[in-house]
C-alpha positions in Angstrom: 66.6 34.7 31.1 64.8 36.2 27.8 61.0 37.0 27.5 59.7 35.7 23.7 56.4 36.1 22.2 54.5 33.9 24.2 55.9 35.4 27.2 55.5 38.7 26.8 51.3 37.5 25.7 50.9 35.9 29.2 52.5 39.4 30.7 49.7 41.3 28.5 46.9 38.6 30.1 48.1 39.1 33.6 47.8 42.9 32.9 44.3 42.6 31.7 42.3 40.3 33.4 43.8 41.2 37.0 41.0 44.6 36.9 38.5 42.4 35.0 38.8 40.0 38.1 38.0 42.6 40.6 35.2 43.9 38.4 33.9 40.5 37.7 34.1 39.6 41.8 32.3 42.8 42.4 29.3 42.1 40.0 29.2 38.8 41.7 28.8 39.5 45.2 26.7 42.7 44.1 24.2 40.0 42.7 24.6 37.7 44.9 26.9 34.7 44.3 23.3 32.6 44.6 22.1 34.2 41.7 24.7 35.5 39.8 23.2 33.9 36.9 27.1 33.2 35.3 29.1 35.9 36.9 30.3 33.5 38.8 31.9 31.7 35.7 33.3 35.3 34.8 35.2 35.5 37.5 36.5 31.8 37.6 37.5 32.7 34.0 39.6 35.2 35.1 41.1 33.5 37.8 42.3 30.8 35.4 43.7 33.5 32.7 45.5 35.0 35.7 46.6 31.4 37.2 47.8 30.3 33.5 49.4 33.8 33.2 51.2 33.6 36.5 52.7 30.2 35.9 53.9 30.8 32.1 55.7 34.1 33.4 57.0 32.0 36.7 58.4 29.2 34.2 60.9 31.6 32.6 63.3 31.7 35.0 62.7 27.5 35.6 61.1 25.8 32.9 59.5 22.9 35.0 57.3 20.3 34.2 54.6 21.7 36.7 54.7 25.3 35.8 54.3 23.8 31.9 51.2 21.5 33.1 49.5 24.5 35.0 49.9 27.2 32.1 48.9 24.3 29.6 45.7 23.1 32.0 44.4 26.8 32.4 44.6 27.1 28.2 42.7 24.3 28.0 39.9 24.9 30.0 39.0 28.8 29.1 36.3 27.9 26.4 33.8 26.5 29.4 33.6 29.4 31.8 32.6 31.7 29.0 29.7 29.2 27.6 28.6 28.9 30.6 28.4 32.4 31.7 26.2 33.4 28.5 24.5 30.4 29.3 23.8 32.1 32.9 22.9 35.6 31.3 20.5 34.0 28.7 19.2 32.3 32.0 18.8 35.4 34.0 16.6 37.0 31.1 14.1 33.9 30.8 13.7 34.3 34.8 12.5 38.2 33.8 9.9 36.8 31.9 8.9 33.9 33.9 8.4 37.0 36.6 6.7 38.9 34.1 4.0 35.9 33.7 5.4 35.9 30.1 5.9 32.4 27.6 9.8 31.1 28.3 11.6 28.7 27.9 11.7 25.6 30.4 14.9 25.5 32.3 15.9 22.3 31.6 17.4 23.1 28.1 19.7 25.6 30.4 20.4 22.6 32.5 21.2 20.8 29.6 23.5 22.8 27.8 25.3 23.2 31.3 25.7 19.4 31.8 27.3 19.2 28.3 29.8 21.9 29.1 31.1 20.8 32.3 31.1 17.3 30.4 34.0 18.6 27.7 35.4 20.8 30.5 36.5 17.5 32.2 37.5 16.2 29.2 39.5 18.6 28.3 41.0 19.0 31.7 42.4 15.3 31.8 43.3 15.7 28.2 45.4 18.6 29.2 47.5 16.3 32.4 47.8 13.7 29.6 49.2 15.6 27.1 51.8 17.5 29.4 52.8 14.1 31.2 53.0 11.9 27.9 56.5 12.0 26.0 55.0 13.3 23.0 53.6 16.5 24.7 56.5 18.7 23.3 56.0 17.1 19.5 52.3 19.0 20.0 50.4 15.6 19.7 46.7 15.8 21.5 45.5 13.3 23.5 42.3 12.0 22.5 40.4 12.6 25.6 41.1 16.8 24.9 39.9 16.4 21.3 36.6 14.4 22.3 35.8 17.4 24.7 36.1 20.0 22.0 34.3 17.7 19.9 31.9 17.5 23.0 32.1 21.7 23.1 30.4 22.2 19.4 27.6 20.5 20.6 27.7 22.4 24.0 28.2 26.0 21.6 25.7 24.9 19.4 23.2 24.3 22.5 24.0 28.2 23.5 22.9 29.5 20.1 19.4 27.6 20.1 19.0 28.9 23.7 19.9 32.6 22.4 17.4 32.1 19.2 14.6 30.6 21.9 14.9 33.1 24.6 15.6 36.1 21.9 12.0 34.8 20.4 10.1 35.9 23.8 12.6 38.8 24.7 9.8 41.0 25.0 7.9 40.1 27.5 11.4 40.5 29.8 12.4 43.8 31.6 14.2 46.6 29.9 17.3 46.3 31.6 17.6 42.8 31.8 16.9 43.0 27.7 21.2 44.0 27.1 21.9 40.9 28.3 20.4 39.3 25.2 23.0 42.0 23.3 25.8 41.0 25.4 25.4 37.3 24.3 24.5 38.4 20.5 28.4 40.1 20.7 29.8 37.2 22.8 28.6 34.7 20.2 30.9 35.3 17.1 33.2 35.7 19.1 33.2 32.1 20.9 32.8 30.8 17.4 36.9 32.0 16.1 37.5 30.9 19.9 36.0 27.5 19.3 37.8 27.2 15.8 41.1 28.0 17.1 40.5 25.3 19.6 39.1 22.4 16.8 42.7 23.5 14.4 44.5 23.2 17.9 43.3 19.8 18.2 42.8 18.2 14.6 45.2 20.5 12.5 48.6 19.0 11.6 49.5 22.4 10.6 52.7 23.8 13.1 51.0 27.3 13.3 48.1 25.6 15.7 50.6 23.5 17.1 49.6 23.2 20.6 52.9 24.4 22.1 54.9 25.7 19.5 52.5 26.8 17.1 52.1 30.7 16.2 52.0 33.3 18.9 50.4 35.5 17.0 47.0 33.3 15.6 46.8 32.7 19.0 46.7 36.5 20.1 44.3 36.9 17.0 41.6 33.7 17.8 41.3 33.2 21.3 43.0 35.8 23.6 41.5 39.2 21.7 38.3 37.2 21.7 38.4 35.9 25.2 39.1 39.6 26.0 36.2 41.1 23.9 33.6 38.5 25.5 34.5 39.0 29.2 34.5 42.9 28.9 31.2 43.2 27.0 29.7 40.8 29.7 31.3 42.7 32.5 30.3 46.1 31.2 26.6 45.4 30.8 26.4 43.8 34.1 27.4 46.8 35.3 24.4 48.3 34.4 22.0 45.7 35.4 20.0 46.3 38.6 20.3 43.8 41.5 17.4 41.5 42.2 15.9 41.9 45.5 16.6 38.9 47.9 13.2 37.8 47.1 13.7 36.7 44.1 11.7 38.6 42.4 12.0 41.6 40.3 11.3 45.2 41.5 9.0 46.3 39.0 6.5 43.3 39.0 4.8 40.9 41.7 5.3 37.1 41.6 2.8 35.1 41.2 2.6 33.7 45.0 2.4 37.7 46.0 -0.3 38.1 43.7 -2.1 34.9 44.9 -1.7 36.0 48.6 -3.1 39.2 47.4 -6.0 37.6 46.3 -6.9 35.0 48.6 -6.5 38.0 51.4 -9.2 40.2 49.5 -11.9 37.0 49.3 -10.6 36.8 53.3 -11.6 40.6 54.2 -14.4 39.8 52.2 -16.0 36.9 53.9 -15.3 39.0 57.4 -17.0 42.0 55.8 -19.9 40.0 55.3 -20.1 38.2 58.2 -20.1 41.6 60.1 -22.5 43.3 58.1 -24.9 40.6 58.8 -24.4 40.3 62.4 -24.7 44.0 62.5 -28.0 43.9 60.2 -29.4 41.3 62.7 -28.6 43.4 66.3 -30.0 47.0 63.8 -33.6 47.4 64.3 -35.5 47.8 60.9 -35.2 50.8 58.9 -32.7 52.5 61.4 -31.6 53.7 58.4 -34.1 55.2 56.6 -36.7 56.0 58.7 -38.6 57.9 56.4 -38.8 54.6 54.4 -41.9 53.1 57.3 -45.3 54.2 56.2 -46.3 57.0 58.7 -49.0 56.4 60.7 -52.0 58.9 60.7 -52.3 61.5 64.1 -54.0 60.0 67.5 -57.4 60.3 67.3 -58.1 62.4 71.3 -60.7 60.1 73.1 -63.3 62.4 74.0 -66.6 62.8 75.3 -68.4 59.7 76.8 -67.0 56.1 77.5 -69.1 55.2 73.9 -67.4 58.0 72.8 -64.0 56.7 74.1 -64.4 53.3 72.8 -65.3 54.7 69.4 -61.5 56.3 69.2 -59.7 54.0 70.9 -61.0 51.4 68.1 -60.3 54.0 65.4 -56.6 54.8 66.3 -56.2 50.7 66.4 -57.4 50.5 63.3 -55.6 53.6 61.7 -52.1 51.9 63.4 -52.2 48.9 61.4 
């Protein structure tokens, strides 16, 4: 049994990604799995480096046919997870401005740029049990359904940077914190470029350095597992920083619409009861309780004295003076 190149590479992978799982799991159920907003695909990422890692290390020892198709599926299919988990952190910041009452961008163009991804991941992932199964899998040959899907992942990359370009145009009306995010993907997307190359020579190039299975260990190392490695820790460490969402929904430092429109319609509804009360209680109040300096004071009684004339006299007076 003797450990080459490409061995010792998937030992290196297994080393790195088995603490970027745990850290990526953690972020995940710290946010919420619900609303992760592409941790999730972090730590499916990992999960597939550590599964492809596992089986190309296992398949020293025995070089079977299944180890081969598992380590070569789990190549395949590492591009998607990381599109779609900037797609899910470019998501997350247009939510902080839709919260913020803020212009952003409609959701279906996130929608849309998912749908194409999981479209090539497909692909790519029958492409992959083709190619290992076929008899030409060890000459490096591609099936066609793997190099339609990377084909099918330019246009899903090139999706991810108009949604960086329209969210990065409103960035300011998110949060401060949820504004690294928009840095995290600005690192991230160079660096799925070279990923995205290595994939298109892998597929189309009749060169044997990109052959598929024999090709060089070390332009491997150089475009896709440094840059797979780069992407997922710059991710990882921002969302460490990020603070969690409330199970709301909404974000701590701002009210929701809804909240703000139950706000409201409360106010109009303590006023209509404050006016309906002060009314009742101006009808049961007797007028100018008050102010009862505000009543034009009446002049003193006149004292009835002397005869009944005399009497009659006053009596008429003091009606007179009370009016």
């Amino acid at each position: 049994m003797t450990i080459n190149y490409r061995h010792a590479l998937s030992i290196l992978e297994l080393v790195v990604y088995l603490p970027c799982f745990f850290v990526a799991l953690f972020i995940a159920v710290r946010h919420g799995f619900g609303r992760s907003s592409g941790w999730i695909y972090f730590v499916i990422f990992t999960v597939i480096r550590i599964v492809g890692s596992a089986t190309s290390i296992a398949s020293i020892p025995n070089p079977s046919k299944g180890l081969i198709t598992a380590a070569t599926i789990c190549t395949s299919i590492g591009l998607s997870p990381l599109i779609l988990g900037c797609v899910g952190l470019l998501s997350r910041v247009n939510q902080s401005m839709i919260f913020n009452f803020k212009a952003a961008v409609h959701s279906l163009f996130f929608r849309v740029v998912t749908l194409v991804t999981i479209i090539a991941l497909i692909l790519c992932l029958v492409g992959g049990i083709d190619t290992t199964s076929s008899t030409s899998g060890d000459d490096g040959k591609i099936d066609s359904k793997t190099k339609i899907g990377v084909l099918i992942f330019v246009a899903s990359y090139i999706g991810l940077c108009l949604l960086y370009v329209m969210v990065g145009v409103h960035v300011r009306g998110a949060e401060k914190g949820e504004k690294r995010l928009i840095i995290a993907v600005a690192v991230s997307i160079p660096l799925i470029l070279v990923r995205l190359i290595y994939s298109i020579l892998t597929a189309y190039s009749k060169n044997p350095s990109f052959n598929f299975f024999t090709g060089s260990v070390t332009l491997k190392l150089v475009m896709s597992t440094l840059e797979e490695f780069l992407v997922v820790t710059t991710c990882l460490s921002i969302g460490l920083t990020l603070h969690v969402i409330p199970r709301s929904g909404s974000l701590p430092l701002r009210s929701t619409a809804s909240d703000r429109g139950a706000h409201h319609n409360k106010s109009l509804a303590d006023d209509d009861t404050a006016y309906t009360n002060a009314g009742a209680f101006q009808a049961n109040t007797p007028p100018n309780a008050f102010y009862p300096d505000s009543s034009p004071k009446k002049g003193p009684s006149r004292l009835a004295r002397g005869g009944p004339i005399s009497q009659l006299i006053a009596l008429g007076m003091n009606r007179y003076g009370s009016r």
